[in-house]
KEKOLVO-95601 format. One line per 10 residues: number of its first residue (from 1); for each residue x, y, z of C-alpha. Coordinates in pm, 1 decimal. Example, Ala and Ser with C-alpha at 12.3 -4.5 7.8 and 13.67 -1.06 7.14 Angstrom:
! residues 2
1	1230.0 -450.0 780.0 | 1367.0 -106.0 714.0
END
This chain:
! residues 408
1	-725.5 -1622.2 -2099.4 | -561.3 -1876.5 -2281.1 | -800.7 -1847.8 -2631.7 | -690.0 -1461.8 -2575.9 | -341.6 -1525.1 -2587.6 | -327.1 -1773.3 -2881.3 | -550.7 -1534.1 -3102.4 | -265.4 -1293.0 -3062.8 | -4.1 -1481.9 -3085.2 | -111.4 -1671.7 -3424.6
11	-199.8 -1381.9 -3540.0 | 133.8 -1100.5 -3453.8 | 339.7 -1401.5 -3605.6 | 178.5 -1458.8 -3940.7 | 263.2 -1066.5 -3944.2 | 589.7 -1165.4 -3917.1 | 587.2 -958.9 -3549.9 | 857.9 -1040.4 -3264.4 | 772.1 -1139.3 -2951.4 | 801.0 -804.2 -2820.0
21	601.6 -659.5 -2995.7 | 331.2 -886.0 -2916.3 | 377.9 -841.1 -2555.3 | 343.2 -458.8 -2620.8 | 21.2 -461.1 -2804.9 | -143.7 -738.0 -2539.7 | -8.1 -516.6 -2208.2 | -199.1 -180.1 -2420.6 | -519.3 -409.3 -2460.4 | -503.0 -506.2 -2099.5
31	-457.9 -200.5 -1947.8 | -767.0 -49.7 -2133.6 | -972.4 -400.3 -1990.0 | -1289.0 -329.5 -1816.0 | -1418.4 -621.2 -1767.1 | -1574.5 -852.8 -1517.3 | -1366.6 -1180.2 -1412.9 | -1520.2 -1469.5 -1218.3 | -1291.3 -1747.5 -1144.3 | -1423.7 -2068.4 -1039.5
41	-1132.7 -2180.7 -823.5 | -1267.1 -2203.4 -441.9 | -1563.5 -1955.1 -550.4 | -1332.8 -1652.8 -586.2 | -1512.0 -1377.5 -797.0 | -1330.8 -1102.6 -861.2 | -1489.2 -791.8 -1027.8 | -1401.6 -426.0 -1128.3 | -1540.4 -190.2 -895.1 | -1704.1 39.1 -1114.9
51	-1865.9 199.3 -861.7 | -1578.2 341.0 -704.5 | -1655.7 739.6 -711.6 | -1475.3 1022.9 -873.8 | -1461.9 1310.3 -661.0 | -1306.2 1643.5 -725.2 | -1086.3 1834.0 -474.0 | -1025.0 2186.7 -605.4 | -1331.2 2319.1 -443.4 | -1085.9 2254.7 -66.2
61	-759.6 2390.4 -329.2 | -597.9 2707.9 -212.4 | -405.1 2870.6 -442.7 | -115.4 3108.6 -299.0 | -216.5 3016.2 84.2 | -273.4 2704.8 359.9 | -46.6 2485.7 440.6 | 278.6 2562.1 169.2 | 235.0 2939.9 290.3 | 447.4 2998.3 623.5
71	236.5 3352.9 619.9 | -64.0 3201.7 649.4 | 21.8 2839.5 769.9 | -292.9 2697.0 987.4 | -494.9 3041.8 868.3 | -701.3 2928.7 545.2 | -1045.8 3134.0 589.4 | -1298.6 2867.1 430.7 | -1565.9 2993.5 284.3 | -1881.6 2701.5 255.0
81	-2036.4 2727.3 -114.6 | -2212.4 2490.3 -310.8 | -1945.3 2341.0 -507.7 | -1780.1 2232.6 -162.4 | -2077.3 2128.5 -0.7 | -2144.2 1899.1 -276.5 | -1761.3 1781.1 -234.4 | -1775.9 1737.5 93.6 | -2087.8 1526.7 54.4 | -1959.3 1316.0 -169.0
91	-1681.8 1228.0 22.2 | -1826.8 1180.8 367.9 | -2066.8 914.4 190.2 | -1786.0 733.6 26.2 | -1631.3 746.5 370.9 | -1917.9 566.9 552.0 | -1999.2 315.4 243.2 | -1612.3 192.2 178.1 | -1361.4 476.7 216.6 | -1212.9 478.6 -151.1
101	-1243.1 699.0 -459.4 | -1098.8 873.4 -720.0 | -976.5 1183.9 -614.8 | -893.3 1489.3 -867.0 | -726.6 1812.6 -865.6 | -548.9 1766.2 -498.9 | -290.5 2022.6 -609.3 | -57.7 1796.9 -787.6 | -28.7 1789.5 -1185.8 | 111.3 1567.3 -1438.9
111	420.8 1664.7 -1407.7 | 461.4 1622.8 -1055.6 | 348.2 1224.4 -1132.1 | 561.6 1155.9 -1425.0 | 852.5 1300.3 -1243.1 | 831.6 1121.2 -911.7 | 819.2 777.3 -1091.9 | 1099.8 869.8 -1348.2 | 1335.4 971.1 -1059.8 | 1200.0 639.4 -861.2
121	1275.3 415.9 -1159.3 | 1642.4 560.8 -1166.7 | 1663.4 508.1 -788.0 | 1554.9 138.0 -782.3 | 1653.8 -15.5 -1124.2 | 1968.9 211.6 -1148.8 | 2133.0 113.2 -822.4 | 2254.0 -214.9 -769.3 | 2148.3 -446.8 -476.0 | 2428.4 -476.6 -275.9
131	2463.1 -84.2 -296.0 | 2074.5 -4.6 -183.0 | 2156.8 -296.7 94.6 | 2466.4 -188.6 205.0 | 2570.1 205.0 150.7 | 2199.2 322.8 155.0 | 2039.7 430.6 503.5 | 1806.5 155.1 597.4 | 1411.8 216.4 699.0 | 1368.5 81.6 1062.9
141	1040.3 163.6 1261.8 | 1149.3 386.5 1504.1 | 1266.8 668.6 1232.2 | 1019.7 484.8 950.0 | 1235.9 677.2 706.5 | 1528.0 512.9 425.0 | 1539.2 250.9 211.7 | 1351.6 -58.0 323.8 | 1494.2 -390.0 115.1 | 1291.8 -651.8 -88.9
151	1109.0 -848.5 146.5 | 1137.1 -659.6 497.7 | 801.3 -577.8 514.7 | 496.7 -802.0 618.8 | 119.0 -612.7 639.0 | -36.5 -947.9 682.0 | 159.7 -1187.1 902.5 | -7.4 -1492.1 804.4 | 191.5 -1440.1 485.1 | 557.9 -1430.3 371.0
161	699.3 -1054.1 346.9 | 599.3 -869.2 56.2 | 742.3 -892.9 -299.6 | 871.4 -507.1 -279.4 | 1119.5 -268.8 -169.6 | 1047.8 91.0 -56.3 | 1176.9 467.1 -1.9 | 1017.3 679.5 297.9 | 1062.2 1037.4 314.0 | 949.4 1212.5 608.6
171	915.6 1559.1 660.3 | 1250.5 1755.8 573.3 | 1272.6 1985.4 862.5 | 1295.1 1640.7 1078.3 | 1612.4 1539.6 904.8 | 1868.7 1722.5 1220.0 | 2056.6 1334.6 1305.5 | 2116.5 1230.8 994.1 | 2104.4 1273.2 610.2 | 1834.9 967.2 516.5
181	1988.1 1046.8 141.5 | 2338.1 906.7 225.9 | 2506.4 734.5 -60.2 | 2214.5 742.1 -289.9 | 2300.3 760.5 -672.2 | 2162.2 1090.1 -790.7 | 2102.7 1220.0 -458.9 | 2020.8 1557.2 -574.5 | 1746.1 1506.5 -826.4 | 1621.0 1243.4 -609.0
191	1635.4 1445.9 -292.3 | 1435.3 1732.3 -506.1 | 1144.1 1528.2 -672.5 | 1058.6 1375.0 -306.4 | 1057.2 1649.9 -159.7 | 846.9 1885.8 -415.3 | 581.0 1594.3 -413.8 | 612.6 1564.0 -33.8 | 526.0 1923.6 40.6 | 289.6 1907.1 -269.3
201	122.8 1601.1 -77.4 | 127.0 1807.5 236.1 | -83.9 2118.5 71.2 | -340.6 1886.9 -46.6 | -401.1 1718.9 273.7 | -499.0 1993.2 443.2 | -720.3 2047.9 163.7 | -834.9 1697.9 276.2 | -880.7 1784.7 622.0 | -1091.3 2053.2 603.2
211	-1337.3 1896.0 347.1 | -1333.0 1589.4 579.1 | -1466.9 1833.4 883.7 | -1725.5 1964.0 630.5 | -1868.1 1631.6 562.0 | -1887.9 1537.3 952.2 | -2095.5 1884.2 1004.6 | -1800.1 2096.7 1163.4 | -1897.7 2382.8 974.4 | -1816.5 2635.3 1286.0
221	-1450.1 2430.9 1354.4 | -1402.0 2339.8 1005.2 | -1052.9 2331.2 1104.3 | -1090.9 2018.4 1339.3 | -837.1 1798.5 1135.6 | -631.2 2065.2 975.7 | -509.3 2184.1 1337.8 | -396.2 1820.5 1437.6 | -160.6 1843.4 1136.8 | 62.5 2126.9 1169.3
231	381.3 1992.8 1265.1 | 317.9 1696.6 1022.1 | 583.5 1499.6 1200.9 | 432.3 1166.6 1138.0 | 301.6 1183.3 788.1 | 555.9 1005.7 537.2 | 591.0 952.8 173.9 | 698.3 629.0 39.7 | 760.1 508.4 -303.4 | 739.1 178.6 -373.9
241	875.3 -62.6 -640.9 | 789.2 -448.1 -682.2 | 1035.5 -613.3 -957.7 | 897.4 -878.2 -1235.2 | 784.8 -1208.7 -1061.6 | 545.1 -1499.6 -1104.9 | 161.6 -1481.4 -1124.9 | -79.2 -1476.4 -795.0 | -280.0 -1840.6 -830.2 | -554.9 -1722.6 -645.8
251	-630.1 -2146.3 -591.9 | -325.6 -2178.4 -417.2 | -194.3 -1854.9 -203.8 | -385.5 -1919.2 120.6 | -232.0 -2276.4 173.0 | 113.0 -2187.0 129.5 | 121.6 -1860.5 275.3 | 241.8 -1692.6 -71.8 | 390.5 -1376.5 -67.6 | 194.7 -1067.7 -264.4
261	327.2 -762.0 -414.7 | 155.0 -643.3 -113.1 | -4.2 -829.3 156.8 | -382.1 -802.0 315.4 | -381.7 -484.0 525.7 | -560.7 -152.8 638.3 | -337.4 192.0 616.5 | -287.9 276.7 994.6 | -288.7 676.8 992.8 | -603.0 945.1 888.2
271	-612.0 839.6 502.7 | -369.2 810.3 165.7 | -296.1 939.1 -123.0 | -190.4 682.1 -360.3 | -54.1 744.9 -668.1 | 44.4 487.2 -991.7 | 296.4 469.5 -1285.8 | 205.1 511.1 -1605.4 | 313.5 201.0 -1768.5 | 132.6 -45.0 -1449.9
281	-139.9 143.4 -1396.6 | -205.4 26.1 -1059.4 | -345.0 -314.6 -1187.0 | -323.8 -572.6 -952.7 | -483.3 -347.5 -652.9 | -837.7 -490.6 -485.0 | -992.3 -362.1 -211.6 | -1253.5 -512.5 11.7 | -1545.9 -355.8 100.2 | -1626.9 -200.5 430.8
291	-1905.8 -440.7 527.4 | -1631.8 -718.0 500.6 | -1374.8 -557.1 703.8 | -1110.8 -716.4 909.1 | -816.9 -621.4 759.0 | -894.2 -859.1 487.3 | -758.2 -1137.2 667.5 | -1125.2 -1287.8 764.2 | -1160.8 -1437.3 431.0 | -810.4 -1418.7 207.0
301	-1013.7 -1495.7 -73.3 | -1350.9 -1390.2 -105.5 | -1497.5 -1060.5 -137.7 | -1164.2 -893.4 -321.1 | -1279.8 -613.6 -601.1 | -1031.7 -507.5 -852.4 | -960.7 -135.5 -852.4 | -757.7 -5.6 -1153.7 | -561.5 332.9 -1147.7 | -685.6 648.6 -1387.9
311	-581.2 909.8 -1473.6 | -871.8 1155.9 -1514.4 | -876.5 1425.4 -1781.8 | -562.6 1643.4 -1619.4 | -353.7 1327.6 -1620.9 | -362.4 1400.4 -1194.5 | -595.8 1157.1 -1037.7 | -498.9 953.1 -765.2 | -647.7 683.7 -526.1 | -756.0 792.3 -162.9
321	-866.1 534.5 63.8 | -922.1 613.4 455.9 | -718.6 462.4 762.9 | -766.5 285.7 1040.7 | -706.7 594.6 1271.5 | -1021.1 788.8 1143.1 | -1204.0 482.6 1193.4 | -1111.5 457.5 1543.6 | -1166.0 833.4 1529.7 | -1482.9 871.7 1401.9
331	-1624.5 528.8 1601.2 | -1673.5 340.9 1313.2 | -1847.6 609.7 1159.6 | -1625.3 582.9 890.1 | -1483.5 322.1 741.1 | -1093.0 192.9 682.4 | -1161.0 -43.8 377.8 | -864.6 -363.0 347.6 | -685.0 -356.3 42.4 | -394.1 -544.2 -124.0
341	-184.9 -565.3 -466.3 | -169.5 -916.3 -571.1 | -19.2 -1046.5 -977.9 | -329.9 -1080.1 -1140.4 | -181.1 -1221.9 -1529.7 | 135.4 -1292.6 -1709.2 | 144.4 -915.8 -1876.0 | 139.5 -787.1 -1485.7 | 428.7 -1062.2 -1400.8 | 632.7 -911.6 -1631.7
351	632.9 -562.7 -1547.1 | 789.0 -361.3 -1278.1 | 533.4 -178.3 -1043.1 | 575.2 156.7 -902.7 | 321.4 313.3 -680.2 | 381.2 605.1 -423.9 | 184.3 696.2 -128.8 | 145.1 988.0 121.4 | 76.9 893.4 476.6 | -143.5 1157.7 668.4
361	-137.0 1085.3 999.9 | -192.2 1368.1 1213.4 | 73.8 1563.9 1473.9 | 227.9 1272.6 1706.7 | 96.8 1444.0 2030.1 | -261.0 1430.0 1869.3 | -526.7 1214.9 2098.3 | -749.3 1010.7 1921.3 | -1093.4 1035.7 2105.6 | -1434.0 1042.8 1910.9
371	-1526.3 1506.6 1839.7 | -1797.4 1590.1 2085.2 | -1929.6 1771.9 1805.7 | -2049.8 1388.8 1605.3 | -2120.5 1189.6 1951.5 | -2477.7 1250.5 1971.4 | -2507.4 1184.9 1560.4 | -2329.4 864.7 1644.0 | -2502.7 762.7 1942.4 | -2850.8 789.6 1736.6
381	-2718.0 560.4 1457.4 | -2620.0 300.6 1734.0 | -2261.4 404.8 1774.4 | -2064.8 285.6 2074.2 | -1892.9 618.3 2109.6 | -1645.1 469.3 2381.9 | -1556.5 142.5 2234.1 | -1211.9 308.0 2214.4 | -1004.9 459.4 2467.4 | -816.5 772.5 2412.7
391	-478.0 703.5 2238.8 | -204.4 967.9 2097.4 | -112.1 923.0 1733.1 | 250.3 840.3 1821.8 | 99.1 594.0 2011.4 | -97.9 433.8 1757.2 | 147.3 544.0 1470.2 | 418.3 331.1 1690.5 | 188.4 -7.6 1734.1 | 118.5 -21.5 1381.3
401	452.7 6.3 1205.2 | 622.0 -257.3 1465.0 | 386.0 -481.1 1357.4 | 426.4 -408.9 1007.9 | 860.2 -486.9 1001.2 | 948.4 -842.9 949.4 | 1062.7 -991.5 1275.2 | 1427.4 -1078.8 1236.9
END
C-alpha cells in the first residue's frame, strides 16, 4: 500500500498537482480495484467475493399492478415462465449457499438512487449536531422510526457503538401520533424522496416475495410471503451516514473492542435491500459466508470477504442479503449470512459513507413456523423442522431491535 501511495505522490507532484487532486485520482483508482488482499496480521485474509451472483428481478416486476396498486393490492396473477423459473432458481440457490447477490431491475432506477442520497447528504451534513440531537425526533425501539445519533447503535455488543448516525422511515400511513419529520431542515423534499423510495422499496418486495415462494416450490400458493406483507407495518427504511474517521487495523480491533462503521451482525427481518452512494461505493462492506455463521462474532477476524457495491448497466443494482427471520423460517434451509462495514484504507477514512436499506419484515401479527408445504423437503435433507418454536414477527421484530440500542 505504501509503494502505491509514494508512486503517486512523486509522481502528481513533479506535475506540479495539489494534494487534492491526488487524492481524487487515487479514490477513482481504488474504487475500480479488484483485487485480492491477504494481510498477514493474525492470518486475516481478506478477498473480493467475486462469486457473489447477479440476479435479475424484472421477471417478478409488475408494471401498473401489485403492491403500489390499491385496485389490485394482494391480487398480482403470476404467471410461471421460463425467465422466472430461471430467476427464481437462481435465487433460492444463492439463498441456501450464502444469502447475498446482486440484485437488478427491483423497480427502482437511477434516479430514484441519486436522489435519495442527494437529499440524505443535505439532511446529515446540512444540519448541525446540536439541531439533529436536540429539535429532531429521536429513533427509540419501540417506534424504530427518527433520527438515531452517532453512536446509539451497537449490532455487536462485544464492541463500542457504531461509527454512524441514521434516519428510519416507516410506513406513512403509521404516522397518526406524531410527525417523525418534526424540525427537520428541508422537511418537504426530504419527506418526498423517503417516501417515493419507501413505497418504491415496498413494490419490489413483493416482487421479492413471490419469487422467494417460487424458489421454495410454492408454485400453487405462490403468494405464501406476499400475503404476510400487506399491512407492511414493520418493514422500515433507514438511511445511513458514517462521517470521515480513522482506518480499521484489522491487528488491533478485537483487543480493544474498536468501534466499526458498522459492527458484526445478521439483519433480523425476511431480507434487505441495500443500496450505496455513488462516490463510496459501498467499500468497506464484508460478509461472511453461511458455513461460518454466528453472527460473525465466532471469529471477529477470520473468514471476512470484501463485497463492493455496482451499479449494473441501468445504474439500479443493489445488494440483497437474507435475514435471520427466513432462516428461522425456512429451518435453516436458508441462510442469514453476517456482514459488517469496517475502514478498509486511508481513501475510505476520508470519505463520508452513505448507504440506505429497506427492512422487509413481514405483517407484525405474522407467526413464524416452518410452511408445511417444505417440511418433508427439509426433513429429507436432515432438517430439524421444530428446532424453533412458533414466534409472531412483532415478537421477534421486538427482541432484535432492543438488543440492537445502546444501553444507556
Amino acid at each position: 500500500m505504501k509503494n502505491f501511495f509514494q508512486k503517486e505522490q512523486e509522481s502528481f507532484f513533479l506535475q506540479g498537482k495539489t494534494l487534492l487532486e491526488l487524492l481524487m485520482r487515487m479514490q477513482k483508482k481504488f474504487v475500480k480495484l479488484t483485487y485480492e488482499s491477504k494481510k498477514s496480521a493474525r492470518g486475516v485474509v481478506l478477498r473480493m467475493m467475486d462469486e457473489i451472483p447477479t440476479i435479475d428481478l424484472s421477471p417478478f416486476v409488475f408494471q401498473g399492478g401489485g403492491r403500489g396498486d390499491d385496485d389490485n393490492k394482494g391480487e398480482t396473477i403470476v404467471v410461471l415462465d421460463e425467465a422466472k423459473r430461471k430467476c427464481a432458481d437462481a435465487l433460492g440457490k444463492c439463498f441456501k449457499r450464502h444469502g447475498f447477490c446482486y440484485l437488478e431491475n427491483v423497480g427502482l432506477e437511477k434516479e430514484d438512487i441519486e436522489s435519495v442520497f442527494r437529499e440524505a447528504k443535505l439532511f446529515f451534513e446540512g444540519q448541525s449536531t446540536e439541531h439533529k440531537e436536540g429539535e429532531l425526533v429521536q429513533w427509540e425501539p419501540k417506534t424504530n422510526t427518527g433520527y438515531a445519533k452517532y453512536r446509539a447503535e451497537v449490532l455487536n455488543d462485544l464492541r463500542l457503538p457504531d461509527e454512524k448516525e441514521t434516519f428510519s422511515v416507516r410506513k406513512d400511513s403509521l404516522y397518526k401520533d406524531r410527525d417523525y419529520f418534526e424540525n427537520v431542515k428541508r422537511k418537504k423534499e426530504w419527506k418526498e424522496v423517503t417516501k417515493r423510495f419507501y413505497d418504491k422499496c415496498e413494490r419490489a418486495c413483493e416482487s421479492l416475495c413471490l419469487a422467494t415462494a417460487v424458489a421454495l416450490g410454492f408454485e400453487k400458493d405462490v403468494r405464501f410471503f406476499a400475503d404476510t406483507f400487506r399491512e407492511m407495518d414493520l418493514c422500515t427504511l433507514k438511511i445511513l451516514h458514517s462521517m470521515p474517521t480513522k482506518t480499521t487495523e484489522i491487528s488491533e480491533k478485537v483487543g480493544n473492542k474498536m468501534s466499526l462503521r458498522v459492527s458484526e451482525h445478521v439483519d433480523f427481518g425476511f431480507a434487505t435491500f441495500l443500496f450505496h452512494d455513488s462516490e463510496s461505493l459501498g467499500r468497506g462492506l464484508q460478509v461472511k459466508k453461511a458455513s461460518r455463521f454466528d453472527h460473525g462474532r465466532d471469529n471477529l477476524e477470520e473468514g471476512w470477504i470484501d463485497v463492493a457495491a455496482k451499479r449494473g448497466s441501468r445504474g439500479n443494482c443493489c445488494i440483497l442479503n437474507t435475514g435471520a427471520l427466513l432462516q428461522r423460517w425456512t429451518g435453516d434451509f436458508y441462510n442469514a449470512t453476517a456482514h459488517r462495514v469496517i475502514v478498509p484504507d486511508e481513501i475510505a477514512a476520508m470519505q463520508h459513507r452513505y448507504s440506505c436499506a429497506f427492512f422487509m419484515d413481514p405483517d407484525g401479527e405474522t407467526v413464524i413456523k416452518t410452511p408445511e408445504e417444505i417440511r418433508d423437503k427439509l426433513i429429507e435433507r436432515g432438517v430439524d423442522v421444530d428446532k424453533y418454536p412458533p414466534l409472531s414477527c412483532a415478537e421477534f421484530l421486538k427482541m432484535k431491535i432492543n438488543e440492537m440500542a445502546v444501553k444507556q
